[in-house]
OpenMM code with the backbone's topology and positions (N, CA, C; nanometers):
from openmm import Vec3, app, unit

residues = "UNK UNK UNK UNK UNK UNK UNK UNK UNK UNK UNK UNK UNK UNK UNK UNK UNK UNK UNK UNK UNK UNK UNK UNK UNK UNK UNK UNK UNK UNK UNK UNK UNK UNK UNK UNK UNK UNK UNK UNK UNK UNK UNK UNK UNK UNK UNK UNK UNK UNK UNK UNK UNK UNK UNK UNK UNK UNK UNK UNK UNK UNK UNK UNK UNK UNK UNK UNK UNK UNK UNK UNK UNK UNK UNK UNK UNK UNK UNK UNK UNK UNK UNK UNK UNK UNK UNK UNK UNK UNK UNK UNK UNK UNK UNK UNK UNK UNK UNK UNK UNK UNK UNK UNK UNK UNK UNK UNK UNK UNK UNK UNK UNK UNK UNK UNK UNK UNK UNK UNK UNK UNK UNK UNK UNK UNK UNK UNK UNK UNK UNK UNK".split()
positions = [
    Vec3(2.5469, 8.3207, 7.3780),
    Vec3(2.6788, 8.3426, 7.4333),
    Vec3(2.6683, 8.4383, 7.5526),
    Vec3(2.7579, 8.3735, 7.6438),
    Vec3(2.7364, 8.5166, 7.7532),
    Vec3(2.8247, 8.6159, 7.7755),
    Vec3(2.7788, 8.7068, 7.8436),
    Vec3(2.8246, 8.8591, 7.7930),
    Vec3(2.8657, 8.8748, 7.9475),
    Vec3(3.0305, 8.9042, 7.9779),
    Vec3(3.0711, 8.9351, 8.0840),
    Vec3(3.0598, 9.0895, 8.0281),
    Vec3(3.0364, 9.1364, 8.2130),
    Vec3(2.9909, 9.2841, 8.2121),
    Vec3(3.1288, 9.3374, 8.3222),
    Vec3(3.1935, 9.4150, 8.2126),
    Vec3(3.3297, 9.5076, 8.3236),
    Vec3(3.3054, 9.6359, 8.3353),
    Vec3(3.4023, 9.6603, 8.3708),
    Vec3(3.4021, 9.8405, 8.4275),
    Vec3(3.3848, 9.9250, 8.3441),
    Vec3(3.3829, 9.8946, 8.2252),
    Vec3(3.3383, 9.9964, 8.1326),
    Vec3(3.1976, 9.9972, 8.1403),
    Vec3(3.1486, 9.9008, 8.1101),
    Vec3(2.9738, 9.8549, 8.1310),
    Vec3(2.9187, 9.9803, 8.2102),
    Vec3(2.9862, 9.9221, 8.3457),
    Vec3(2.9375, 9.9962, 8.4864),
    Vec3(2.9479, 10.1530, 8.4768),
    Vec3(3.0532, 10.1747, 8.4154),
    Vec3(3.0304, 10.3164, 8.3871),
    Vec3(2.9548, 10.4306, 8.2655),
    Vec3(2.9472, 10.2891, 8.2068),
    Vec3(2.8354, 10.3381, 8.0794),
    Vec3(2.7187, 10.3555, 8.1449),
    Vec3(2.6749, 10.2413, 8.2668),
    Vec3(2.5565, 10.2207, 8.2898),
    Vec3(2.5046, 10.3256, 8.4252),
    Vec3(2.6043, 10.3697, 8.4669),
    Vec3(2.6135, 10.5049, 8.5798),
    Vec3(2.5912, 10.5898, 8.5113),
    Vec3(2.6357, 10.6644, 8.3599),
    Vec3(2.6214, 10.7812, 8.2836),
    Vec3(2.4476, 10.7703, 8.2399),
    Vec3(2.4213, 10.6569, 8.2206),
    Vec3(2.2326, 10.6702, 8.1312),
    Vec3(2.1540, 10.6569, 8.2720),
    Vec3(2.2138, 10.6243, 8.4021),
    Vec3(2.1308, 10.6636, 8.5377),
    Vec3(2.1035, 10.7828, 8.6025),
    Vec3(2.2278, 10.8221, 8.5487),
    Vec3(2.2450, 10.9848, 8.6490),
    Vec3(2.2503, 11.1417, 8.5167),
    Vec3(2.2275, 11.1005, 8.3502),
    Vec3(2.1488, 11.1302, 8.3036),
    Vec3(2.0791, 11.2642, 8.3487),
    Vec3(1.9645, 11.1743, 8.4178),
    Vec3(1.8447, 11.2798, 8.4245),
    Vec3(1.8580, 11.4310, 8.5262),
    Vec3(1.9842, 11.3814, 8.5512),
    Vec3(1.9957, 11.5116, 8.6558),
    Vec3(2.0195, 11.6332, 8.5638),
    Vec3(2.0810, 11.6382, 8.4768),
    Vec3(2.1031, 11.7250, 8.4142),
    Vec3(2.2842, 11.8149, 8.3962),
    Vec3(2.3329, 11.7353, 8.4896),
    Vec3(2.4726, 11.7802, 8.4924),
    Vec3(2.5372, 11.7432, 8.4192),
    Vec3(2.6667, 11.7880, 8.3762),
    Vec3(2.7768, 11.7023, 8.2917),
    Vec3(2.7928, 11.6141, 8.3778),
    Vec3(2.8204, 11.5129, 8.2828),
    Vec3(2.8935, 11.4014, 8.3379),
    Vec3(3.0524, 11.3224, 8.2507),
    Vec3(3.1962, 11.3492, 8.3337),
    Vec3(3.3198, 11.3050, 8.2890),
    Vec3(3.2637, 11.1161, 8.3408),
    Vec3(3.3461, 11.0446, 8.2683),
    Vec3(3.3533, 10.9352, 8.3022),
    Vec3(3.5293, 10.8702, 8.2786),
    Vec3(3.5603, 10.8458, 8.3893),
    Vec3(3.7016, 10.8086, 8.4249),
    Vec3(3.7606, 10.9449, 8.5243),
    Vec3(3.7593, 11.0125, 8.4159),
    Vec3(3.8625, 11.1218, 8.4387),
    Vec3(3.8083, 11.2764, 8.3980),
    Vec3(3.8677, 11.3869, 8.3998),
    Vec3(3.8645, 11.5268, 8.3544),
    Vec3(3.9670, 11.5591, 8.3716),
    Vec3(3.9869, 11.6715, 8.2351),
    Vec3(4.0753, 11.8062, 8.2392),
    Vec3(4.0200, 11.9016, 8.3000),
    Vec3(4.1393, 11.9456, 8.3413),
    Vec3(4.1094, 12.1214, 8.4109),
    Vec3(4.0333, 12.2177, 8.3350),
    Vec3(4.0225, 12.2084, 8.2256),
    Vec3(4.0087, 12.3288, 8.1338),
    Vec3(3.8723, 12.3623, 8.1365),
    Vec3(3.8315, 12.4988, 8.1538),
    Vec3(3.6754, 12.4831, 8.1362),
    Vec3(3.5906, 12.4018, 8.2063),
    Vec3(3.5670, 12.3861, 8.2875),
    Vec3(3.5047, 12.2762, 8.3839),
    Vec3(3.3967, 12.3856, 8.4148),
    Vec3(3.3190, 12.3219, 8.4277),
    Vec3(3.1223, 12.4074, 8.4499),
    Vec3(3.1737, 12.3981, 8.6434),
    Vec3(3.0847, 12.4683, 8.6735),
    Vec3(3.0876, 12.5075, 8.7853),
    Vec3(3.0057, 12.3699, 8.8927),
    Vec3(2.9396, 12.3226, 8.8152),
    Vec3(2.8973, 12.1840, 8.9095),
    Vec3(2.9316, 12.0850, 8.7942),
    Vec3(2.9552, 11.9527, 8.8315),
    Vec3(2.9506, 11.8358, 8.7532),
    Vec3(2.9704, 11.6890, 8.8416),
    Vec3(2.9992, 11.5822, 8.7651),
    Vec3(2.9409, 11.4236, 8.8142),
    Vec3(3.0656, 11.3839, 8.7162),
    Vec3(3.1597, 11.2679, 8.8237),
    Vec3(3.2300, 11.2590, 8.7989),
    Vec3(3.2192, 11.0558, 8.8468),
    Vec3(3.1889, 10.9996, 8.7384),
    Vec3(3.1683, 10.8370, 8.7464),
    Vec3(3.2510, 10.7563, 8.6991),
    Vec3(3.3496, 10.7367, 8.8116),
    Vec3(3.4551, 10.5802, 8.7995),
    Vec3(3.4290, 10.4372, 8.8625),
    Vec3(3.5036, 10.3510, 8.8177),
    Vec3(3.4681, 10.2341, 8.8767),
    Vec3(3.6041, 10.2017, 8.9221),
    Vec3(3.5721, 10.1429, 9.0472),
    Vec3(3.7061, 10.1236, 9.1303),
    Vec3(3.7728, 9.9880, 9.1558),
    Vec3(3.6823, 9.8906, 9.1818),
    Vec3(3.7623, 9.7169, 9.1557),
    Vec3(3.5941, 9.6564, 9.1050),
    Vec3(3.6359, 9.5544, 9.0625),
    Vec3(3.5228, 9.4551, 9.0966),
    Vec3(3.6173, 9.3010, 9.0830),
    Vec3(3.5248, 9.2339, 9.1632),
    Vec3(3.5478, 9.0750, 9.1991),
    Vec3(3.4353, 8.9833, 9.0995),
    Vec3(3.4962, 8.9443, 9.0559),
    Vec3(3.4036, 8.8175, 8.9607),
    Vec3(3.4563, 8.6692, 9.0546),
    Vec3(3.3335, 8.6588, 9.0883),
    Vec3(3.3091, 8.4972, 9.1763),
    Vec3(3.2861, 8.3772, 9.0534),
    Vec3(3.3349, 8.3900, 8.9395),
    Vec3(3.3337, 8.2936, 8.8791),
    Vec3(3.1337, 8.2174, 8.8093),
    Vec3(3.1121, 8.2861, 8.8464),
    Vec3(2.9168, 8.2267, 8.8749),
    Vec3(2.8473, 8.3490, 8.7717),
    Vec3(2.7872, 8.3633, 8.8370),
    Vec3(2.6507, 8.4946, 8.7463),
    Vec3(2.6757, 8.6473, 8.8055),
    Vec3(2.7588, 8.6447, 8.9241),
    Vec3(2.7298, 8.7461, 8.9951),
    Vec3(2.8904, 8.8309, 8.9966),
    Vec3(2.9482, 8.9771, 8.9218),
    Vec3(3.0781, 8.9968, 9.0018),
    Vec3(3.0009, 9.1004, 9.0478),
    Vec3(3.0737, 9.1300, 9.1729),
    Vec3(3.0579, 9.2334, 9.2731),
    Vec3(3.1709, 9.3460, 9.2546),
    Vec3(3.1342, 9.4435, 9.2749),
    Vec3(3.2304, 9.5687, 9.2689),
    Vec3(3.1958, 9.6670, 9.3273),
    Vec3(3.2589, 9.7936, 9.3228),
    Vec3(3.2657, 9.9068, 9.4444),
    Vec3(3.3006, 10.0330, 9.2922),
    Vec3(3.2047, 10.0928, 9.2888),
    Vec3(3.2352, 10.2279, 9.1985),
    Vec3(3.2171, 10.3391, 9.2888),
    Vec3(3.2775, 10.4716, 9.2236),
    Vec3(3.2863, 10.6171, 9.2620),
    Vec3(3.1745, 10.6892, 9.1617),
    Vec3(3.1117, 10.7895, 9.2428),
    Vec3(2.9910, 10.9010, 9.1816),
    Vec3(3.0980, 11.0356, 9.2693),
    Vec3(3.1427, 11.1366, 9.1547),
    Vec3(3.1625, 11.2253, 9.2624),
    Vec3(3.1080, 11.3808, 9.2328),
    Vec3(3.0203, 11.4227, 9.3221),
    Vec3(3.0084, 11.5329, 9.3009),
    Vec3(3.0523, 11.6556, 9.3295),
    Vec3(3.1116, 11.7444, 9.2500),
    Vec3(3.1568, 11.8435, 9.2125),
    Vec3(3.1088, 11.9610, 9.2223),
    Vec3(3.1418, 12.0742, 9.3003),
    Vec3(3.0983, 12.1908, 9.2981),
    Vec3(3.2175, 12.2946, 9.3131),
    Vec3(3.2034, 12.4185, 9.2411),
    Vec3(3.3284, 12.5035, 9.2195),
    Vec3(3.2954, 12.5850, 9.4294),
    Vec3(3.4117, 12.6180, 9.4361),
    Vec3(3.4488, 12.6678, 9.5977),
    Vec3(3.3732, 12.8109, 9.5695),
    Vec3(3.3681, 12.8781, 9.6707),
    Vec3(3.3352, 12.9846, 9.6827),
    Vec3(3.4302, 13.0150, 9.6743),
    Vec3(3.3946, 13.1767, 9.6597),
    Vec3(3.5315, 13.2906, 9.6476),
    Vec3(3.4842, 13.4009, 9.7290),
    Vec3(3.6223, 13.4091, 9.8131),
    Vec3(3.5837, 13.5362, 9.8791),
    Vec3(3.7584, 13.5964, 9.9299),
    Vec3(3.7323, 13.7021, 9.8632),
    Vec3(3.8461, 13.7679, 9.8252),
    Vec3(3.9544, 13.7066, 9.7540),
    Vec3(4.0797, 13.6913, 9.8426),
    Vec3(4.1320, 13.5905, 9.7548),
    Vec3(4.1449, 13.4351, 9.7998),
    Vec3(4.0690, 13.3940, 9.8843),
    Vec3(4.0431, 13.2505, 9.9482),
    Vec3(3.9371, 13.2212, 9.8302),
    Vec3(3.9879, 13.0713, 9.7583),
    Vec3(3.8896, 13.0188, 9.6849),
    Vec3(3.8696, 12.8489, 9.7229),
    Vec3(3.9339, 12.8781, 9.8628),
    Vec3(3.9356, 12.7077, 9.9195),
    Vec3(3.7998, 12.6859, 10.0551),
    Vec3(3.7072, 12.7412, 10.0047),
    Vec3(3.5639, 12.7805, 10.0797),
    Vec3(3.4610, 12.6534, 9.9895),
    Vec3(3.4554, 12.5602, 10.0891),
    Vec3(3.3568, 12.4460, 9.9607),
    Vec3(3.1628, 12.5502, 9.9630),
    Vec3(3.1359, 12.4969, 9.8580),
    Vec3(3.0203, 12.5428, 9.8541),
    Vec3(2.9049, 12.4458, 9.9009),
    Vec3(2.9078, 12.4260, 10.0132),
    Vec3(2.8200, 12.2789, 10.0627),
    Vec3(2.6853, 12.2976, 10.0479),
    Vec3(2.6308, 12.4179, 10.0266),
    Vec3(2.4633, 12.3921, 10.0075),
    Vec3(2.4437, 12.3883, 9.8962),
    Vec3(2.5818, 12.3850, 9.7558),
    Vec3(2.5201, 12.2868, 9.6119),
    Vec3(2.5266, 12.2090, 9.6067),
    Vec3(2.6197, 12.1898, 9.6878),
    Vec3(2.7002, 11.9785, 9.7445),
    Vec3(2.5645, 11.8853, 9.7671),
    Vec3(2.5134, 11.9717, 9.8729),
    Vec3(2.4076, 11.8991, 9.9765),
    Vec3(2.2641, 11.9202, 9.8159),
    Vec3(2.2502, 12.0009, 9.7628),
    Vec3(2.1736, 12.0217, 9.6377),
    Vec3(2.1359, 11.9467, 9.5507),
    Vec3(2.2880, 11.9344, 9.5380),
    Vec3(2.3247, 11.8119, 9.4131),
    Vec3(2.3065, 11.7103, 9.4543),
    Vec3(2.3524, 11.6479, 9.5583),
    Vec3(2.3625, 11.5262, 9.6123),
    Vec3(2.2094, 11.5049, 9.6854),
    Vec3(2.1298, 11.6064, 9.7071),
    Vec3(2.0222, 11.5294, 9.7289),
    Vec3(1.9097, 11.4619, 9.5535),
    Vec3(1.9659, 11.5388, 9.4686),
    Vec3(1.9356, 11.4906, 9.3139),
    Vec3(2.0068, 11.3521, 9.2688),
    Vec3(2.0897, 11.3482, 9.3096),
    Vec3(2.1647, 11.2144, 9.2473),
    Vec3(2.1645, 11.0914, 9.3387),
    Vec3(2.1597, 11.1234, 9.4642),
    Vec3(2.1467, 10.9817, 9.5739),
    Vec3(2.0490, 10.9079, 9.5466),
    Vec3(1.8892, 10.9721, 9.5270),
    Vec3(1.8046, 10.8705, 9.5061),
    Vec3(1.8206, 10.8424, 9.3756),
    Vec3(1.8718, 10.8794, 9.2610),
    Vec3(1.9163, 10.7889, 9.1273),
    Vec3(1.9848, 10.6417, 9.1806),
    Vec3(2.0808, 10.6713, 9.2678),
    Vec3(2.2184, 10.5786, 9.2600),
    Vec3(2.1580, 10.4886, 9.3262),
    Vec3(2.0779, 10.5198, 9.4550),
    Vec3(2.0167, 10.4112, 9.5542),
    Vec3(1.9464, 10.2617, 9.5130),
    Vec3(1.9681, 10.1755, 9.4943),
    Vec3(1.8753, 10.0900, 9.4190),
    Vec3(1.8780, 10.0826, 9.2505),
    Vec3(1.9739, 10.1878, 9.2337),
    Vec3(1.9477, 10.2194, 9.0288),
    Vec3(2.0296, 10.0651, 8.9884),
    Vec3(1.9488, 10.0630, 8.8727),
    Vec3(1.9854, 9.9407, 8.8022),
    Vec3(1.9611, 9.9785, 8.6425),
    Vec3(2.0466, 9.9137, 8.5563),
    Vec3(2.0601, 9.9744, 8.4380),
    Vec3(2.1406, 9.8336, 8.3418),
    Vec3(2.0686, 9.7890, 8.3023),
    Vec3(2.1335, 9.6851, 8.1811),
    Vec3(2.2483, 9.5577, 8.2845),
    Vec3(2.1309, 9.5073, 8.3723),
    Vec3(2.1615, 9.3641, 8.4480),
    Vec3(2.2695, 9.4185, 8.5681),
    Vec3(2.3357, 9.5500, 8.5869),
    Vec3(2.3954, 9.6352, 8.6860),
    Vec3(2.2970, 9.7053, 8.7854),
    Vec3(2.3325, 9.6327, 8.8942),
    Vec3(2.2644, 9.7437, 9.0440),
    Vec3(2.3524, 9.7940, 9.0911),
    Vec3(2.2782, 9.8877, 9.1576),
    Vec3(2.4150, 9.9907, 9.2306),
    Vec3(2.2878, 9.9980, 9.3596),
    Vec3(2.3994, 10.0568, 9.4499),
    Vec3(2.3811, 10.0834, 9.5641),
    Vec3(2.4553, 10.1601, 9.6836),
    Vec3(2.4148, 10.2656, 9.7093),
    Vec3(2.5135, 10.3757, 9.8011),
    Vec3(2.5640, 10.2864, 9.9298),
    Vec3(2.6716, 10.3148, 9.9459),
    Vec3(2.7542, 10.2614, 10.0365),
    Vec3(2.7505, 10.3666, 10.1900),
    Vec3(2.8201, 10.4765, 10.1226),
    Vec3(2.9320, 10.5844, 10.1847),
    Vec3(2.9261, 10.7094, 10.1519),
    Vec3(2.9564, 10.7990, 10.1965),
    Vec3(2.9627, 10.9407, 10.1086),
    Vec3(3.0465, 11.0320, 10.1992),
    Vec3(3.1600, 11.1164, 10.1360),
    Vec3(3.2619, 11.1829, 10.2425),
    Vec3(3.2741, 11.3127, 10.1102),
    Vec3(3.2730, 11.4207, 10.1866),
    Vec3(3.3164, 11.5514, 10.1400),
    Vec3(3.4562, 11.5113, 10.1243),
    Vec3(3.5448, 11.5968, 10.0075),
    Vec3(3.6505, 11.5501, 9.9768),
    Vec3(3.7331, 11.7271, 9.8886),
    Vec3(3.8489, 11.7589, 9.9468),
    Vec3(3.8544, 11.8959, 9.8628),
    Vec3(3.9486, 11.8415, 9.7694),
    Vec3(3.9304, 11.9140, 9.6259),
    Vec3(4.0046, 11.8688, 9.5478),
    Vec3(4.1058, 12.0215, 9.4841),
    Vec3(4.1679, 12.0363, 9.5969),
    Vec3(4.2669, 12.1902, 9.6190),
    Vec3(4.3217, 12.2288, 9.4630),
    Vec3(4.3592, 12.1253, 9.3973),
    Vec3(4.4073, 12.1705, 9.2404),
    Vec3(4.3372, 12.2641, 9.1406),
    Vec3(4.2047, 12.1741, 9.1521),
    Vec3(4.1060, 12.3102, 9.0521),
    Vec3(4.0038, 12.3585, 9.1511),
    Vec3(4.0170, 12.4106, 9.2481),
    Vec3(3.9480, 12.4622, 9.3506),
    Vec3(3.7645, 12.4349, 9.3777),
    Vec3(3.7912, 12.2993, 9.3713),
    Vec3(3.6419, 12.2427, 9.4068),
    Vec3(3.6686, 12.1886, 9.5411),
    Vec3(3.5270, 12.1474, 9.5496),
    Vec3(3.5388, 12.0323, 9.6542),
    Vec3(3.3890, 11.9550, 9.6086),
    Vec3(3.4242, 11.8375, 9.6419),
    Vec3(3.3312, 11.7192, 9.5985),
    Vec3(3.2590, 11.6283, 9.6921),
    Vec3(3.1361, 11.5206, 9.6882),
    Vec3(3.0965, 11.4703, 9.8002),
    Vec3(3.1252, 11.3469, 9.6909),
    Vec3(3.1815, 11.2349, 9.7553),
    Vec3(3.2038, 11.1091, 9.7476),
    Vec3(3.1398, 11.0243, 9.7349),
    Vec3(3.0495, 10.9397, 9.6557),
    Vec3(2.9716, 10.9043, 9.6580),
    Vec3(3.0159, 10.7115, 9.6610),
    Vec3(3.0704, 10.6336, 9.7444),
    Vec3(3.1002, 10.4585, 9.7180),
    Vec3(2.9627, 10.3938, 9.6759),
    Vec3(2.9715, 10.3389, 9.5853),
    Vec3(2.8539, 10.2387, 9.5373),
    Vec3(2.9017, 10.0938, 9.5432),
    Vec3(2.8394, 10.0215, 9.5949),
    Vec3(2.8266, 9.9112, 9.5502),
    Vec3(2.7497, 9.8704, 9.4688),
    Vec3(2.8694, 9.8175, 9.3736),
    Vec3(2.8021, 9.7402, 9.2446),
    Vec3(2.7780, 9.5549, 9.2517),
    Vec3(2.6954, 9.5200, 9.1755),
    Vec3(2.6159, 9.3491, 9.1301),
    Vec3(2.5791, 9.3561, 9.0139),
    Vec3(2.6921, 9.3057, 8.9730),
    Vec3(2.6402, 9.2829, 8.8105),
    Vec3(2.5993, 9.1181, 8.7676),
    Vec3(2.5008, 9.1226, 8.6703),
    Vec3(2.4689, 8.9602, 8.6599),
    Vec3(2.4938, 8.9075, 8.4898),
    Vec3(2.6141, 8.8234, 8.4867),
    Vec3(2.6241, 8.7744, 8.3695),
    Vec3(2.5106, 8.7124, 8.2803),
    Vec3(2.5141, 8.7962, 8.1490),
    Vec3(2.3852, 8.6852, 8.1124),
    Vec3(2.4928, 8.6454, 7.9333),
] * unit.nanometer
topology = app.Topology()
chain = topology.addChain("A")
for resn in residues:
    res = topology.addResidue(resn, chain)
    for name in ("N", "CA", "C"):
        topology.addAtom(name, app.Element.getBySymbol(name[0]), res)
């Protein structure tokens, strides 16, 4: 029988890739509460099923780093953990493949996320998943 592979898949299969880095990793979503000072944040954003072996899709990797603080400005991104982190996790994502799912970096945009005073680098993947 064959086994269509959805967005849950893809994000199961982003969490046992990026793994080895060692960071938390939320999948979908996070609460505010307690949040570690760096983390990996893996959603999946559409995918297209062509009807055949192959759907194509577009997921999110985002990495997370708490702002600097300096005095009372805490809207200071911390870009040399950004650039840190993200040089640890790009070559995971590049080419990673994980249970008939490839991924592949697209894009990547710094992004502030002013609410819980991070800021994050963006990571677009393109996803190919192959029905088996």
């Amino acid at each position: 029988m064959k086994k269509t592979i959805d967005n849950i898949d893809k994000i199961l299969a982003l969490e046992e890739i990026l793994k080895p880095t060692g960071y938390d990793i939320f999948l979908h979503s996070f609460t505010s509460e307690t949040l570690p000072d760096r983390f990996l944040l893996a959603k999946s954003i559409n995918q297209h099923d062509d009807g055949n072996t192959l759907i194509d899709g577009t997921a999110e990797v985002c990495i997370y780093a708490k702002n600097l603080k300096r005095g009372n400005d805490q809207s200071l991104p911390n870009l040399s953990v950004i650039k840190e982190m993200t040089n640890i996790v790009l070559p995971l994502l590049n080419d990673g493949q994980k249970n008939q799912i490839f991924f592949n970096s697209l894009a990547t945009n710094i992004v502030n996320d002013a609410d819980i005073r991070y800021h994050y680098n963006s990571v677009i993947l393109e996803t190919k998943s192959v029905n088996i």
